[in-house]
C-alpha positions as CSV (number, residue, x, y, z in Angstrom):
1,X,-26.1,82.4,9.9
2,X,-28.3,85.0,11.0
3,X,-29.2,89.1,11.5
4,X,-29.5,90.5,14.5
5,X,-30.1,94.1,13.9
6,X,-31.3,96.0,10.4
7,X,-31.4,100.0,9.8
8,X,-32.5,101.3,6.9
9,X,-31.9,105.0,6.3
10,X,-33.7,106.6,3.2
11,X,-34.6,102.9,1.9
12,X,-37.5,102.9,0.3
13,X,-40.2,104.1,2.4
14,X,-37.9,104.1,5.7
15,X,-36.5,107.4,7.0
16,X,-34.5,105.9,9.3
17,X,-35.3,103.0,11.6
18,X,-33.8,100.0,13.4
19,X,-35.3,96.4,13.7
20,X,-33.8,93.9,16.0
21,X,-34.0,90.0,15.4
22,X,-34.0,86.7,17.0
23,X,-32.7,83.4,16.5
24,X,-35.5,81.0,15.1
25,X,-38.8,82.4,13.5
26,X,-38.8,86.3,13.7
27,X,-42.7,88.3,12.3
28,X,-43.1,91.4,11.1
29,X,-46.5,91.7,10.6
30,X,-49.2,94.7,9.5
31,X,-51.3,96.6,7.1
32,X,-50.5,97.1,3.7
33,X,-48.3,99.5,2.8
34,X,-46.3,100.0,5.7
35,X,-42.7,98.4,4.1
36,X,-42.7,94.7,5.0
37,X,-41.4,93.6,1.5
38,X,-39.1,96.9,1.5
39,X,-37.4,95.6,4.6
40,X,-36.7,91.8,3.3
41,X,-35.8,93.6,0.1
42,X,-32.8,95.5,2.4
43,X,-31.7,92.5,4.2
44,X,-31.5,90.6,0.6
45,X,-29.3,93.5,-0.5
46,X,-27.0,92.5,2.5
47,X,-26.0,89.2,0.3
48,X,-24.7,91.0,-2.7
49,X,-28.1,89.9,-4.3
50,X,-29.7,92.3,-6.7
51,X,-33.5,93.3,-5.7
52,X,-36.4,91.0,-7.2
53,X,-38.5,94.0,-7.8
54,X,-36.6,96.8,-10.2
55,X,-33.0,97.0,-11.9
56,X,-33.2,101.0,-11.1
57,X,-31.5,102.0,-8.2
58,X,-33.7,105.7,-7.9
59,X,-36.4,103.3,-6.7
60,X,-34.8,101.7,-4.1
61,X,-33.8,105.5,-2.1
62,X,-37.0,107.6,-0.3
63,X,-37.9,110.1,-2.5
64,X,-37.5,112.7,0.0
65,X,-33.5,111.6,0.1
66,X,-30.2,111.5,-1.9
67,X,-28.9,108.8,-0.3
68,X,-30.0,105.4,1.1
69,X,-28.2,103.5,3.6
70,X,-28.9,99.5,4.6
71,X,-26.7,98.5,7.9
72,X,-26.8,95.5,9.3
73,X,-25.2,93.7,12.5
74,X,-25.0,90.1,10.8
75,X,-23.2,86.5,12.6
76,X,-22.2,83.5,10.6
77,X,-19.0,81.1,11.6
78,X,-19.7,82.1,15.1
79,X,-18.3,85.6,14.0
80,X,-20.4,89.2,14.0
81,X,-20.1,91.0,10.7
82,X,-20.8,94.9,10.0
83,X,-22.1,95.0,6.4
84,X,-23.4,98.4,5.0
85,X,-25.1,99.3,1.1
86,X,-24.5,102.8,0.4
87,X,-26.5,103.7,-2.6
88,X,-26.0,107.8,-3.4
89,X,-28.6,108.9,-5.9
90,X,-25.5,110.0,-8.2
91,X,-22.1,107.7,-8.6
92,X,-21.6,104.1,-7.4
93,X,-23.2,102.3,-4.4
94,X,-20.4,101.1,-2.2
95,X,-20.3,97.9,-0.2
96,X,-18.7,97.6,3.3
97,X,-17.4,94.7,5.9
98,X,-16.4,96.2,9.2
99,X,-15.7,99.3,7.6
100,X,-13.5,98.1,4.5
101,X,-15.1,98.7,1.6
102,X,-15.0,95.5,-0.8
103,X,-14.6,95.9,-4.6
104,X,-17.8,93.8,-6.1
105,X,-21.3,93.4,-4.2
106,X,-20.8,89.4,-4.6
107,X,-18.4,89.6,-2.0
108,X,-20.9,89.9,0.6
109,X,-22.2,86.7,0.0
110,X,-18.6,85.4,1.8
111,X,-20.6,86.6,4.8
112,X,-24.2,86.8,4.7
113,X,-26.5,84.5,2.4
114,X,-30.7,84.2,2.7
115,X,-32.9,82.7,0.5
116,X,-36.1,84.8,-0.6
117,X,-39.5,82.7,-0.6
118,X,-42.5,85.5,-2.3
119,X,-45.8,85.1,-4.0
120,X,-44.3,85.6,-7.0
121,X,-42.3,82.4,-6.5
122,X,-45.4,80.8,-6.8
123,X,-45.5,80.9,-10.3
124,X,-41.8,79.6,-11.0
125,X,-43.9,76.3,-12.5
126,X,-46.5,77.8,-14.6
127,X,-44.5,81.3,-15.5
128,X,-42.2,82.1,-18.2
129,X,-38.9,81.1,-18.7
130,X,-37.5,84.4,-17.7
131,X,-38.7,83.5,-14.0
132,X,-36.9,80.2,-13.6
133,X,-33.7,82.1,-15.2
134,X,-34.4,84.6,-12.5
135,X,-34.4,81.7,-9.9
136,X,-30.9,80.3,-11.2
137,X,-29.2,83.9,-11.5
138,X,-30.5,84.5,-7.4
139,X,-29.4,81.2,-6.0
140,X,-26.1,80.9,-7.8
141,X,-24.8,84.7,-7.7
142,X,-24.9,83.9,-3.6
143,X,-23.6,79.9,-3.8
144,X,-20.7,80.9,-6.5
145,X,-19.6,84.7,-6.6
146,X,-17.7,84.1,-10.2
147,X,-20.7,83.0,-11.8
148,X,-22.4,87.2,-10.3
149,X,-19.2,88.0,-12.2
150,X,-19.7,86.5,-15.4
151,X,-23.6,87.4,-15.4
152,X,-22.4,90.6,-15.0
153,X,-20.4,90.7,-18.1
154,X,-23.1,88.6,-20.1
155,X,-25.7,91.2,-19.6
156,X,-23.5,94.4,-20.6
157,X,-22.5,92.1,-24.1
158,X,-26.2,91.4,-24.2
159,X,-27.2,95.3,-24.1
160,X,-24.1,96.4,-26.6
161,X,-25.6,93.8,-28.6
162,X,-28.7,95.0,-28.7
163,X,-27.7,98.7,-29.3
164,X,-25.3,97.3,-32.7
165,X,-28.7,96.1,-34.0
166,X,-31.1,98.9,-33.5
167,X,-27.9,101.9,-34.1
168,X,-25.8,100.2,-36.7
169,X,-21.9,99.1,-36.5
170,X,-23.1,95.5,-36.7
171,X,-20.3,94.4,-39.5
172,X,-17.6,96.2,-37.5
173,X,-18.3,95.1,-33.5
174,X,-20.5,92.2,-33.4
175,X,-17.7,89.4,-34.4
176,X,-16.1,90.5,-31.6
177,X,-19.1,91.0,-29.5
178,X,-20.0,87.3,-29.9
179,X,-17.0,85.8,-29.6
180,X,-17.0,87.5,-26.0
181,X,-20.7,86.2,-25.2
182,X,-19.8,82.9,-26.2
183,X,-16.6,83.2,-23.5
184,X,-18.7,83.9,-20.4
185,X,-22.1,82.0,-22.3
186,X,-20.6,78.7,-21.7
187,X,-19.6,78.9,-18.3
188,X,-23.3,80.3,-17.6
189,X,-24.2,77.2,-18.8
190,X,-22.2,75.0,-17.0
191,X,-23.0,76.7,-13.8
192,X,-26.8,76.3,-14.3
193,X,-26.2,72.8,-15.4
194,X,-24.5,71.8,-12.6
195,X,-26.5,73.7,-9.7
196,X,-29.7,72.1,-11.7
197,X,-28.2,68.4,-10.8
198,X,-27.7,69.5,-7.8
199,X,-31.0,70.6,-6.6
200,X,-32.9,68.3,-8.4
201,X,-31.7,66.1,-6.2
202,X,-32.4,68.1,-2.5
203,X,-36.0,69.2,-4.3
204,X,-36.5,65.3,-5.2
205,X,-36.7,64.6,-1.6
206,X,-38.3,67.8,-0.2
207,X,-41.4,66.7,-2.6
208,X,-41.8,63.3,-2.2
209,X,-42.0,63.9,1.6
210,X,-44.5,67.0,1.0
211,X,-46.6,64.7,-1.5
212,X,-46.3,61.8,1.2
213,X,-44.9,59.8,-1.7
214,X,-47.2,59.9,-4.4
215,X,-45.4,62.2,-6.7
216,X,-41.7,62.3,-7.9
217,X,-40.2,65.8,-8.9
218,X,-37.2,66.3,-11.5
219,X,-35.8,68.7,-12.4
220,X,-33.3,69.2,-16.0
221,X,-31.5,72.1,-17.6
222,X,-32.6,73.6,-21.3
223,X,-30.1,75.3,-22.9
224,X,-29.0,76.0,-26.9
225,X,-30.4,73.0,-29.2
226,X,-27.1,71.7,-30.2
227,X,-25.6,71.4,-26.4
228,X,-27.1,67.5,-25.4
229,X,-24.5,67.6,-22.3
230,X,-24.6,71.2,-20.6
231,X,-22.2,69.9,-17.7
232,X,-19.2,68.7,-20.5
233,X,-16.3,71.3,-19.9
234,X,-16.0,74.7,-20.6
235,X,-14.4,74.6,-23.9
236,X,-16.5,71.8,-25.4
237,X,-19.7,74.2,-24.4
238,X,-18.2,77.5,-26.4
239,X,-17.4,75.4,-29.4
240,X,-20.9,74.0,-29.5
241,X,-22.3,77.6,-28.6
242,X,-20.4,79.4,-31.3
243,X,-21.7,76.8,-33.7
244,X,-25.6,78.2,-32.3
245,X,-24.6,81.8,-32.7
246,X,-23.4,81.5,-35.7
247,X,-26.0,79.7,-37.4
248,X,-28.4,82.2,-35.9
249,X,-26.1,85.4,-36.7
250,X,-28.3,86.4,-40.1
251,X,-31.9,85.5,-38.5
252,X,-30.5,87.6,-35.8
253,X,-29.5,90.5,-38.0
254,X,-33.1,90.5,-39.7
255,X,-35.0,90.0,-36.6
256,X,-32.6,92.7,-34.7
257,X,-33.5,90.3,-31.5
258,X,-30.9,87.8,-29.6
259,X,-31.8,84.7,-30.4
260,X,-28.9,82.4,-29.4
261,X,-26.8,81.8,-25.9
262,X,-28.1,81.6,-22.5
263,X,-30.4,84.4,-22.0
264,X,-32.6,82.0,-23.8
265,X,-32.3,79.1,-21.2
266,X,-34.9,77.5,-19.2
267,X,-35.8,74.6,-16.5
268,X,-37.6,71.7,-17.1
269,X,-39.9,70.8,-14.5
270,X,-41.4,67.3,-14.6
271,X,-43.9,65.4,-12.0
272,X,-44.1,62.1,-12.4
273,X,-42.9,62.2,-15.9
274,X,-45.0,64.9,-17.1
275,X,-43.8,68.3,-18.0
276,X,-45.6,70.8,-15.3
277,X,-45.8,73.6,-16.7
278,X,-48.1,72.1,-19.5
279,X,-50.2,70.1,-17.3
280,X,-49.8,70.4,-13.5
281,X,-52.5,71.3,-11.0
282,X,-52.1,74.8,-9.0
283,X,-51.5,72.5,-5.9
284,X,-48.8,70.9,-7.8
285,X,-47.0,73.4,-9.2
286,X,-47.0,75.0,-5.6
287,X,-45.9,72.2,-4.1
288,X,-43.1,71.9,-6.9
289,X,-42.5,75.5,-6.1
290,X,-41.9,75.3,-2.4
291,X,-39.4,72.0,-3.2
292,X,-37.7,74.4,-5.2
293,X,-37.0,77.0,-2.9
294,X,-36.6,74.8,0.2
295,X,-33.8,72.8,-2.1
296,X,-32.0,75.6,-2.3
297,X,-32.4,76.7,1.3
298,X,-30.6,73.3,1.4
299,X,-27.8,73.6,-1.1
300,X,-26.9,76.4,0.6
301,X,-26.6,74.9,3.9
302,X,-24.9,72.1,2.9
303,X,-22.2,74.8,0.4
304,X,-21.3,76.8,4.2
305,X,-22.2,74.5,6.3
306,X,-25.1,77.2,8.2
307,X,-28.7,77.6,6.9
308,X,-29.1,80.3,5.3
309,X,-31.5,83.1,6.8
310,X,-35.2,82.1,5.3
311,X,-37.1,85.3,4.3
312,X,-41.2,84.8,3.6
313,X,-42.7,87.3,2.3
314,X,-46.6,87.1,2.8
315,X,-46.2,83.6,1.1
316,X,-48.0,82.0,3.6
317,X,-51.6,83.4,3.1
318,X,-50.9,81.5,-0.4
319,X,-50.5,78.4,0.8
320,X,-52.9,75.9,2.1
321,X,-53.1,74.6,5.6
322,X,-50.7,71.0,4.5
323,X,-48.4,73.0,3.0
324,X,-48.0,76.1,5.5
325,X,-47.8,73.3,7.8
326,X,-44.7,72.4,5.9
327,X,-42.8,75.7,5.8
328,X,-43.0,76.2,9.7
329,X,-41.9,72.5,10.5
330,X,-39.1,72.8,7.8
331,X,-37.6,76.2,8.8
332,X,-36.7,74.8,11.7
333,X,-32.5,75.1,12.4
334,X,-32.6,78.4,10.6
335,X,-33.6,82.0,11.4
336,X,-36.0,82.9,9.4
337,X,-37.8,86.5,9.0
338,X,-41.8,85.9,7.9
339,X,-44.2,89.0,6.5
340,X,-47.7,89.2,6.8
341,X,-50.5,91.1,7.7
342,X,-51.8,88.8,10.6
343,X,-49.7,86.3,13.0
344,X,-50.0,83.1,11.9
345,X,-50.1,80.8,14.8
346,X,-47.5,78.2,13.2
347,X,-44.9,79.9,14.7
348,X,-44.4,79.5,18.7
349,X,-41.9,81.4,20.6
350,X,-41.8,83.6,17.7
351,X,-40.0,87.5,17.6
352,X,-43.0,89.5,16.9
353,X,-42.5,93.1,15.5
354,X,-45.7,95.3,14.2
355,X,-45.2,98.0,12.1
């Protein structure tokens, strides 16, 4: 799976310009300022992802322009693919494959999928909850397209349920409103549950081979206090999550704040035995970090059969010499797209572009 050619018209800070990229390890390197991150961000949005870095679409088109455009020439199954994001400044962004538009963004993950590796990643150990969430919602929207879907859905309920509270209606909608969030709640759940066994597994090893043995990674799911098995089918889950809601529905009321269902979810992160978050080193929880990311790198690969295309951006300059050392060795078999503001010399043969 790989790009071979990005334009970005009125994205961000491009006008209109046209990168070309190699198999293997492809740099884009320069100053600050000059739209590295904006053009990972564009070939993320080529996967039906959503960006890491707002939820408003005005931010991602030039200021100067109504429009923004992202084409790219992209292979995978030893087929080329045209995708195109057409975001107008007014009405909906549109999403194309060879021309044909396709009716929801997670469709393009049936084509092009890449994994994004940025400082901010860093913190998925020591940060909030909200991060690790983040993590889940990325990696699965790509891996299964329903699960975009019922995220989708999750999120409106969440903000009609937030609305109810602060405006009023709350005796006439929010039975209803609940019963719905419990629907797609519990298959959230199961879909984080079971993606979580699976990569604790693929990070499990990645670790141990980056600690040389000495530390052991795991990796659990944290969901509503009354679910003990958050990979038990569907309908067990919503009976056991209406049983949460409703037990929460008057501190909810008085609060006005959502305090029950997978929103409030979160990943456990031990080393050997011992919660990180709490009491892991910076070297640890970086190294937990990069067994994260590279686990699902892996997931993917082994879901299509094709690595995924690896996207660094300026993660390196974060990462000590052992563990950068790690990164270019395990990239290997992959394209993968790196941002800095110097070359690093890992790389050999690589596709160097300055802007």
């Amino acid at each position: 799976m790989r790009i071979d050619r990005l334009t970005l018209k009125g994205f961000r800070s491009y006008e209109d310009q046209t990168f070309d990229f190699r198999d293997g390890a492809n740099i884009v390197w320069g100053d600050n300022a000059r739209g590295k991150t904006n053009l990972l961000e564009g070939i993320l949005l080529l996967s039906g992802s959503s960006s890491w870095r707002t939820r408003k679409r005005g931010e991602l088109i030039n200021f100067y322009k109504d429009a923004a455009r992202i084409d790219g020439v992209l292979r995978s199954r030893e087929r080329s693919f045209d995708v195109s994001v057409r975001m107008p400044l007014r009405g909906k962004t549109s999403y194309l494959v060879n021309g044909v538009t396709q009716k929801h963004k997670y469709e393009l993950s049936d084509y092009f999928r890449c994994v994004l590796f940025c400082p901010d990643d860093l913190s998925l150990v020591k940060g909030g909850p909200e991060k690790r969430r983040r993590f889940m919602d990325m990696a699965l929207s790509q891996l299964r397209p329903r699960y975009a879907a019922i995220l989708t859905e999750y999120n409106k309920l969440m903000d009609i349920k937030t609305y109810l509270f602060k405006e009023g209606g709350v005796a006439a909608y929010l039975p209803e409103v609940n019963r719905q969030m419990v629907h797609y709640g519990a298959e959230l759940i199961r879909y984080r549950a079971l993606f979580l066994q699976e990569l604790s597994r693929e990070a499990e090893i990645i670790h141990r081979d980056i600690s040389r043995g000495l530390e052991r990674l795991e990796l659990s799911y944290k969901t509503v206090s009354n679910i003990d098995e958050p990979t038990a089918d569907v309908e067990t889950l919503r009976e056991r999550l209406e049983m949460h809601m409703r037990e929460h529905t008057d501190a909810e009321i008085t609060t006005k704040t959502l305090l029950s269902g997978p929103h409030k979810d979160d990943i456990v992160i031990k080393i050997n035995g011992v919660e990180a978050r709490s009491f892991a080193s910076q070297g640890q929880a970086r190294t937990a970090a990069l067994s994260m990311k590279f686990g699902e790198r892996e997931l993917f690969r082994l879901d299509s059969g094709e690595y995924p295309v690896l996207l660094l951006d300026d993660v390196l300059s974060e990462l000590d010499q052992s563990r950068s050392t790690y990164v270019a060795s395990a990239a290997v078999g992959g394209q993968t797209i790196i941002t800095c503001c110097e070359p690093p010399d890992l790389f050999k043969d690589a596709n160097v572009i300055r802007i």
